[in-house]
N, C-alpha and C positions, 0 to 999 in steps of 0.2 A: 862437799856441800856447795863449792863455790860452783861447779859445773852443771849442778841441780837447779841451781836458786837460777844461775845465768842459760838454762835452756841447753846448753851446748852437749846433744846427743852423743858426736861423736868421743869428745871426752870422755863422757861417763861410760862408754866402752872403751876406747883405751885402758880405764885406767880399771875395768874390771879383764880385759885381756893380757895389761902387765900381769895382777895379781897369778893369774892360771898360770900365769908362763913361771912366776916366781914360786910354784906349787903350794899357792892356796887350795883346799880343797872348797869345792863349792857350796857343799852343806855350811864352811867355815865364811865363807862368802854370803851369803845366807843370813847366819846369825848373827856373825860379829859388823857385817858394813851393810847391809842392804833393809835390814832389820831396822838397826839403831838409827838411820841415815832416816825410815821415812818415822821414825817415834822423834827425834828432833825437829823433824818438820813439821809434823802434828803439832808439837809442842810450840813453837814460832809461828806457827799461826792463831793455836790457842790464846800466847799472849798478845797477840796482833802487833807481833814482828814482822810480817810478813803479809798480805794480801793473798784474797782467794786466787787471784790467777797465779800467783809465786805459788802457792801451794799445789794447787791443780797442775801444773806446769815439773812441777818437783816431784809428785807424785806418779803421775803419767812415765815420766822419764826412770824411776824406779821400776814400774810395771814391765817397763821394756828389758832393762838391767833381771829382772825375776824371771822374765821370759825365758833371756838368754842362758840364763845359768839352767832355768830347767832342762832345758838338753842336755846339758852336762853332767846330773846330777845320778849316782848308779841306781839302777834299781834292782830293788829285791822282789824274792818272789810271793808269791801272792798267797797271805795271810789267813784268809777265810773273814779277816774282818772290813766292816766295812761303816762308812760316816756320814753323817750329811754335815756341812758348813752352812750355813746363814751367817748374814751383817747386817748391819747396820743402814739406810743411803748415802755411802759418801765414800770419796775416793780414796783417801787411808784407808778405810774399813774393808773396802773393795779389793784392795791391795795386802793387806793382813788376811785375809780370805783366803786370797791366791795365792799365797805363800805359802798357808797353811795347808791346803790342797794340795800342791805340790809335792811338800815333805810328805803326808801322807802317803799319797800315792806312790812316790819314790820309794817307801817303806813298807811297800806290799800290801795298804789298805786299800778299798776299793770306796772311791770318792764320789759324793754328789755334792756338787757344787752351786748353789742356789742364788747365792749371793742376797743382795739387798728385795724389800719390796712385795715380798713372795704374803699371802693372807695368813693367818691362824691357822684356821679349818686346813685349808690346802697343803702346813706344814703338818700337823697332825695327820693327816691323809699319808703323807709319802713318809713318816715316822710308821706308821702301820702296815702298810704294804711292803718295804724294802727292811724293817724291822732292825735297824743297825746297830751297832753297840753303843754307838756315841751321837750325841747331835751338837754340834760346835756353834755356838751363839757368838761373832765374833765381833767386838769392838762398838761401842752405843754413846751415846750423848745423852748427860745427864736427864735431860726430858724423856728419853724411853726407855728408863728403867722398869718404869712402872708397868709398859708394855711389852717386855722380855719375863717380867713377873706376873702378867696374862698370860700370856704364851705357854709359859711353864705348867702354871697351873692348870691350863685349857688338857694339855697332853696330859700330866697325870690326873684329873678326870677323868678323859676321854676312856682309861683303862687298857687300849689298845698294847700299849707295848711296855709294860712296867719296869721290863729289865736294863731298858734303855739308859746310859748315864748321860745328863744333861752336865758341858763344860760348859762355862763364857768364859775369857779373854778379851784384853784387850782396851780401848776406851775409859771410859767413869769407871769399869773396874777392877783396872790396873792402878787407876788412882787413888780411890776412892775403899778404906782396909775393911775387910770382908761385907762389902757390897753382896759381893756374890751368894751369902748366908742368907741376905734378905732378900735377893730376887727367888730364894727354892732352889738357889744350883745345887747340883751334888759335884761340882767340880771346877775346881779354878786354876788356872793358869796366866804366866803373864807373858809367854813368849812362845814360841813357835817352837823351838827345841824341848821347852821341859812338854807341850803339849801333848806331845812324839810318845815321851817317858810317860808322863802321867795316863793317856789312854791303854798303852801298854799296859800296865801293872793295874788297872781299873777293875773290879769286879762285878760281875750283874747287880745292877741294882737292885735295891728289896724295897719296895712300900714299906713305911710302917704298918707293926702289926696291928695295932690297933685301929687304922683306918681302913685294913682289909676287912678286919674284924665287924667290925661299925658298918661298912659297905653290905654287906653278907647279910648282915641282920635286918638292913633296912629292907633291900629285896624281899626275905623272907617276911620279913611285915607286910611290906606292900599289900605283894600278890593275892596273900586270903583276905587280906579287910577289903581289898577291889572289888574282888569278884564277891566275897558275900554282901557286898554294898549292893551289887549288882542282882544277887537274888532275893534278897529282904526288900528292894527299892524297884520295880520292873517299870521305869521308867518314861511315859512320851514325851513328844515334845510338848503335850497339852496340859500335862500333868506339871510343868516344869516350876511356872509361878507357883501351885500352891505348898511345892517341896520346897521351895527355896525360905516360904517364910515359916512354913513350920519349922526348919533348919534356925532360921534367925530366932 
Protein backbone atom coordinates (compact mmCIF):
# COMPACT_ATOMS: atom_id res chain seq x y z
CA UNK A 1 0.00 0.00 0.00
CA UNK A 2 2.67 2.40 0.82
CA UNK A 3 4.24 2.12 -2.94
CA UNK A 4 0.62 2.59 -4.31
CA UNK A 5 -0.52 5.56 -2.36
CA UNK A 6 3.45 7.05 -2.88
CA UNK A 7 3.27 6.41 -6.95
CA UNK A 8 6.54 4.53 -6.86
CA UNK A 9 6.04 2.05 -10.11
CA UNK A 10 9.15 0.56 -9.95
CA UNK A 11 8.53 -0.75 -6.38
CA UNK A 12 5.16 -2.17 -7.01
CA UNK A 13 7.04 -4.38 -9.63
CA UNK A 14 9.67 -5.38 -7.56
CA UNK A 15 7.79 -6.32 -5.15
CA UNK A 16 5.45 -8.39 -7.49
CA UNK A 17 8.77 -9.90 -9.23
CA UNK A 18 10.07 -10.86 -5.64
CA UNK A 19 6.80 -12.55 -5.05
CA UNK A 20 7.15 -14.96 -8.68
CA UNK A 21 10.56 -15.42 -7.83
CA UNK A 22 9.34 -16.76 -4.23
CA UNK A 23 6.78 -19.12 -6.33
CA UNK A 24 3.77 -17.16 -5.82
CA UNK A 25 1.43 -18.30 -8.46
CA UNK A 26 -0.13 -15.50 -10.35
CA UNK A 27 -3.79 -16.45 -10.09
CA UNK A 28 -2.64 -16.31 -6.08
CA UNK A 29 -1.27 -12.79 -6.95
CA UNK A 30 -4.25 -11.99 -8.37
CA UNK A 31 -6.59 -12.73 -5.53
CA UNK A 32 -4.89 -12.57 -2.42
CA UNK A 33 -2.70 -8.88 -3.19
CA UNK A 34 -3.70 -7.25 -6.39
CA UNK A 35 -7.38 -7.88 -5.65
CA UNK A 36 -7.47 -6.83 -1.88
CA UNK A 37 -4.85 -4.03 -2.56
CA UNK A 38 -7.20 -2.04 -5.06
CA UNK A 39 -10.79 -3.02 -2.57
CA UNK A 40 -8.75 -1.17 0.39
CA UNK A 41 -8.22 1.67 -1.89
CA UNK A 42 -11.63 1.90 -2.93
CA UNK A 43 -12.47 1.80 0.51
CA UNK A 44 -9.92 4.79 1.72
CA UNK A 45 -11.13 6.78 -0.60
CA UNK A 46 -14.71 5.94 0.14
CA UNK A 47 -14.02 7.16 3.61
CA UNK A 48 -12.19 10.03 2.22
CA UNK A 49 -8.76 8.85 3.53
CA UNK A 50 -7.54 9.45 0.69
CA UNK A 51 -8.04 12.07 -2.41
CA UNK A 52 -9.23 11.30 -5.93
CA UNK A 53 -5.67 11.61 -7.39
CA UNK A 54 -4.18 9.07 -4.42
CA UNK A 55 -6.89 7.02 -5.69
CA UNK A 56 -6.51 7.40 -9.51
CA UNK A 57 -2.75 7.24 -8.90
CA UNK A 58 -3.20 3.81 -6.75
CA UNK A 59 -5.44 2.43 -9.07
CA UNK A 60 -3.66 3.17 -12.52
CA UNK A 61 -0.54 1.58 -10.76
CA UNK A 62 -2.53 -1.70 -9.92
CA UNK A 63 -3.74 -1.86 -13.71
CA UNK A 64 -0.18 -1.99 -14.71
CA UNK A 65 0.80 -4.71 -11.78
CA UNK A 66 -2.66 -6.74 -13.61
CA UNK A 67 -1.03 -6.18 -16.80
CA UNK A 68 1.80 -7.75 -15.87
CA UNK A 69 0.84 -10.67 -14.27
CA UNK A 70 -1.53 -11.35 -17.35
CA UNK A 71 1.33 -12.67 -19.08
CA UNK A 72 2.03 -14.83 -16.76
CA UNK A 73 -1.05 -16.31 -16.00
CA UNK A 74 -1.51 -20.25 -17.88
CA UNK A 75 -4.12 -20.54 -20.05
CA UNK A 76 -6.37 -23.16 -20.81
CA UNK A 77 -8.16 -24.26 -23.69
CA UNK A 78 -10.93 -22.80 -25.10
CA UNK A 79 -14.31 -23.69 -23.36
CA UNK A 80 -16.96 -22.98 -26.00
CA UNK A 81 -18.18 -20.38 -23.48
CA UNK A 82 -18.20 -17.16 -23.69
CA UNK A 83 -19.05 -13.47 -21.51
CA UNK A 84 -19.51 -9.96 -21.93
CA UNK A 85 -18.16 -7.78 -18.70
CA UNK A 86 -19.57 -4.12 -18.32
CA UNK A 87 -18.86 -1.54 -15.22
CA UNK A 88 -19.49 0.97 -13.87
CA UNK A 89 -17.36 4.79 -14.90
CA UNK A 90 -14.54 4.70 -12.82
CA UNK A 91 -11.23 3.43 -12.23
CA UNK A 92 -11.63 0.69 -9.58
CA UNK A 93 -14.62 -0.45 -11.62
CA UNK A 94 -12.52 -0.32 -14.73
CA UNK A 95 -9.76 -2.24 -13.01
CA UNK A 96 -12.26 -5.08 -11.54
CA UNK A 97 -13.34 -5.52 -15.06
CA UNK A 98 -9.92 -6.17 -16.28
CA UNK A 99 -9.24 -8.44 -13.93
CA UNK A 100 -12.10 -10.16 -14.34
CA UNK A 101 -11.47 -10.45 -18.16
CA UNK A 102 -8.39 -11.66 -17.59
CA UNK A 103 -9.23 -14.60 -15.35
CA UNK A 104 -11.82 -15.56 -17.73
CA UNK A 105 -9.95 -15.58 -20.62
CA UNK A 106 -7.01 -17.24 -18.93
CA UNK A 107 -9.79 -19.99 -18.15
CA UNK A 108 -10.69 -20.68 -21.72
CA UNK A 109 -13.80 -18.22 -21.94
CA UNK A 110 -14.06 -16.08 -24.68
CA UNK A 111 -14.31 -12.40 -23.46
CA UNK A 112 -15.93 -9.13 -24.58
CA UNK A 113 -14.82 -6.62 -22.63
CA UNK A 114 -17.09 -3.33 -22.72
CA UNK A 115 -16.12 -1.58 -19.94
CA UNK A 116 -17.87 1.63 -18.62
CA UNK A 117 -20.38 3.85 -20.64
CA UNK A 118 -21.59 1.57 -23.23
CA UNK A 119 -26.15 2.58 -23.94
CA UNK A 120 -28.90 -0.01 -22.85
CA UNK A 121 -30.21 -0.66 -26.43
CA UNK A 122 -26.47 -1.22 -27.54
CA UNK A 123 -25.84 -3.76 -24.63
CA UNK A 124 -28.95 -5.60 -25.30
CA UNK A 125 -27.95 -5.65 -29.14
CA UNK A 126 -24.47 -7.45 -28.45
CA UNK A 127 -26.37 -9.84 -25.48
CA UNK A 128 -28.35 -10.98 -28.72
CA UNK A 129 -26.02 -11.35 -31.46
CA UNK A 130 -22.95 -12.89 -29.54
CA UNK A 131 -25.72 -14.76 -27.31
CA UNK A 132 -23.26 -15.70 -24.20
CA UNK A 133 -23.79 -17.39 -21.18
CA UNK A 134 -23.00 -14.72 -18.84
CA UNK A 135 -23.24 -10.89 -18.89
CA UNK A 136 -20.91 -9.63 -15.90
CA UNK A 137 -22.27 -6.20 -14.40
CA UNK A 138 -19.20 -5.17 -12.49
CA UNK A 139 -18.87 -2.80 -9.67
CA UNK A 140 -21.67 0.45 -9.32
CA UNK A 141 -22.18 3.41 -6.90
CA UNK A 142 -24.97 3.51 -4.99
CA UNK A 143 -26.81 6.14 -7.49
CA UNK A 144 -26.83 3.39 -10.41
CA UNK A 145 -28.47 0.74 -8.87
CA UNK A 146 -31.59 1.71 -10.11
CA UNK A 147 -29.86 1.92 -13.66
CA UNK A 148 -28.36 -1.74 -13.62
CA UNK A 149 -32.08 -2.63 -12.59
CA UNK A 150 -33.07 -0.79 -16.17
CA UNK A 151 -30.77 -2.55 -17.70
CA UNK A 152 -31.69 -5.95 -16.56
CA UNK A 153 -35.12 -5.52 -17.11
CA UNK A 154 -34.63 -3.85 -20.69
CA UNK A 155 -32.77 -7.46 -21.64
CA UNK A 156 -35.32 -9.64 -20.19
CA UNK A 157 -38.11 -7.83 -22.11
CA UNK A 158 -36.25 -7.49 -25.10
CA UNK A 159 -36.78 -11.64 -25.07
CA UNK A 160 -33.73 -11.94 -27.28
CA UNK A 161 -31.60 -14.25 -25.25
CA UNK A 162 -33.39 -15.61 -22.12
CA UNK A 163 -30.87 -18.23 -21.24
CA UNK A 164 -28.43 -15.66 -20.55
CA UNK A 165 -27.27 -15.48 -16.64
CA UNK A 166 -27.11 -11.97 -15.58
CA UNK A 167 -23.84 -11.71 -12.40
CA UNK A 168 -23.06 -8.30 -10.71
CA UNK A 169 -20.17 -7.90 -8.43
CA UNK A 170 -18.48 -5.76 -6.83
CA UNK A 171 -19.39 -1.91 -5.63
CA UNK A 172 -22.83 -1.04 -3.51
CA UNK A 173 -23.09 -4.91 -3.99
CA UNK A 174 -20.53 -6.33 -2.33
CA UNK A 175 -21.70 -4.07 0.28
CA UNK A 176 -24.80 -3.66 0.39
CA UNK A 177 -26.57 -7.83 1.48
CA UNK A 178 -28.49 -9.09 -1.36
CA UNK A 179 -28.75 -5.80 -3.32
CA UNK A 180 -28.22 -8.00 -5.98
CA UNK A 181 -32.14 -9.84 -5.48
CA UNK A 182 -33.34 -6.43 -6.05
CA UNK A 183 -31.52 -5.14 -9.00
CA UNK A 184 -33.14 -8.87 -10.96
CA UNK A 185 -29.75 -10.43 -10.81
CA UNK A 186 -29.68 -14.06 -11.16
CA UNK A 187 -26.20 -14.16 -9.84
CA UNK A 188 -23.86 -12.57 -7.41
CA UNK A 189 -20.56 -12.66 -6.68
CA UNK A 190 -18.06 -10.78 -4.52
CA UNK A 191 -14.62 -11.51 -5.95
CA UNK A 192 -12.95 -12.47 -8.99
CA UNK A 193 -12.13 -16.05 -8.09
CA UNK A 194 -15.56 -17.40 -6.89
CA UNK A 195 -16.88 -15.42 -10.13
CA UNK A 196 -14.56 -18.08 -12.06
CA UNK A 197 -16.59 -20.97 -9.97
CA UNK A 198 -19.85 -19.48 -9.77
CA UNK A 199 -20.13 -19.05 -13.80
CA UNK A 200 -18.78 -22.45 -14.17
CA UNK A 201 -21.25 -24.37 -12.28
CA UNK A 202 -24.29 -21.73 -13.70
CA UNK A 203 -27.08 -23.27 -15.45
CA UNK A 204 -29.24 -21.71 -18.50
CA UNK A 205 -31.33 -19.49 -17.33
CA UNK A 206 -35.22 -20.10 -17.27
CA UNK A 207 -37.74 -17.12 -17.36
CA UNK A 208 -40.36 -17.65 -15.09
CA UNK A 209 -43.15 -19.71 -16.23
CA UNK A 210 -45.68 -17.74 -15.61
CA UNK A 211 -44.22 -14.71 -17.40
CA UNK A 212 -43.63 -16.93 -20.43
CA UNK A 213 -47.01 -17.96 -20.06
CA UNK A 214 -48.65 -14.37 -19.70
CA UNK A 215 -46.19 -13.24 -22.61
CA UNK A 216 -47.81 -15.98 -24.97
CA UNK A 217 -51.24 -15.06 -24.25
CA UNK A 218 -51.04 -11.55 -24.63
CA UNK A 219 -49.62 -11.92 -28.36
CA UNK A 220 -52.23 -14.36 -28.92
CA UNK A 221 -54.82 -11.58 -27.64
CA UNK A 222 -53.39 -8.93 -29.47
CA UNK A 223 -53.09 -10.14 -32.87
CA UNK A 224 -57.06 -11.12 -33.65
CA UNK A 225 -58.69 -8.04 -31.47
CA UNK A 226 -55.97 -5.83 -34.09
CA UNK A 227 -56.77 -7.10 -36.95
CA UNK A 228 -60.70 -7.51 -36.38
CA UNK A 229 -60.32 -3.86 -35.05
CA UNK A 230 -59.15 -3.41 -38.45
CA UNK A 231 -62.00 -5.15 -40.26
CA UNK A 232 -65.07 -4.05 -38.17
CA UNK A 233 -63.40 -0.26 -38.32
CA UNK A 234 -62.04 0.35 -42.17
CA UNK A 235 -60.66 3.45 -41.16
CA UNK A 236 -59.39 7.15 -43.03
CA UNK A 237 -57.79 9.65 -41.87
CA UNK A 238 -61.19 11.72 -42.42
CA UNK A 239 -63.15 9.26 -40.59
CA UNK A 240 -60.71 9.65 -37.56
CA UNK A 241 -62.53 12.67 -35.34
CA UNK A 242 -65.77 11.12 -35.53
CA UNK A 243 -64.37 7.47 -34.27
CA UNK A 244 -62.55 8.88 -31.64
CA UNK A 245 -65.71 10.44 -30.02
CA UNK A 246 -68.02 7.78 -30.51
CA UNK A 247 -65.05 5.62 -28.84
CA UNK A 248 -65.18 8.35 -25.97
Amino acid sequence: MKALLSGSRQQCLDILGEAQIEGFAPEALYHDIVWKASECVAGLFREDRIDSLREHLATRMLRMVASQLRMSLPSRDPNGKSIIIICANGESEELGAQMCADLFEADGWRVWLLGGGVPDDEVVTAARQWRPEILLIFGTQPKEVAGVRQLISAIRESGSHPSMNIMVSGGVFNRAYELWKEAHADLFTSSPADALKLAAEAKPNEPPLATAIASRKRRRCLRPSQEGLGEAFPLTTTDLPSFVSVVA
